[in-house]
Structure formats: C-alpha cells, structure tokens
C-alpha positions, 0 to 999 in steps of 0.5 A: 661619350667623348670620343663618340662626340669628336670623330663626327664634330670634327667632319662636321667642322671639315665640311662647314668649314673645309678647315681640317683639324690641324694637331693632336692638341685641338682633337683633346680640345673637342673632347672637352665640349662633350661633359660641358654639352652634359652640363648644359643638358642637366640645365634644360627646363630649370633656368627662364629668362626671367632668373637673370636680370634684364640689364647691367643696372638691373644686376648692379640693383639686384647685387645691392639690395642683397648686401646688408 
C-alpha cells in the first residue's frame, strides 16, 4: 500500500506546492502516512464528538473524578 500511496502524494505535493521531493529521506517519510491513514480509517464511525471533553477544565474535571 505504501508505495502505492506515495508516487501520487508526492505530485500532488508538486503541483500544489511546486516544491519537489527534496531526498531520499522525505519519499520513506510519505511511506509512513499510508499505515497511519489505515489507522485513522479503522476509527471512522467509533469516535463522536461528545467522547472528548469539550474543554481544558472539562478534561481536568473528567481526569479528577476518576482518581479515588
């Protein structure tokens, strides 16, 4: 899936941007984005918005009723 992913990001990147992939380094970079785009794929549908708190003070509040 990797190198199926990166060949495209990295024209999409060109023609957005005009900047080319600058070294060998960035290209294995992109390879990472494909199993993390997978992960956050599995996740669709499970997380709303309501899960998080709302607010800093709300998740301080949440973490302090939980602790005995």
């Amino acid at each position: 899936m990797a190198s199926d992913l990166v060949a495209p990001t990295i024209e999409q990147i060109r023609r957005w941007s005009g900047v080319e992939c600058p070294n060998e380094a960035a290209r294995h970079g992109l390879s990472d984005f494909p199993p993390l785009l997978a992960e956050l794929e599995a996740l669709r549908g499970t997380l709303v918005f309501e899960d998080e708190p709302s607010s800093f003070e709300a998740a301080l509040q949440a973490e302090k009723e939980r602790t005995p």
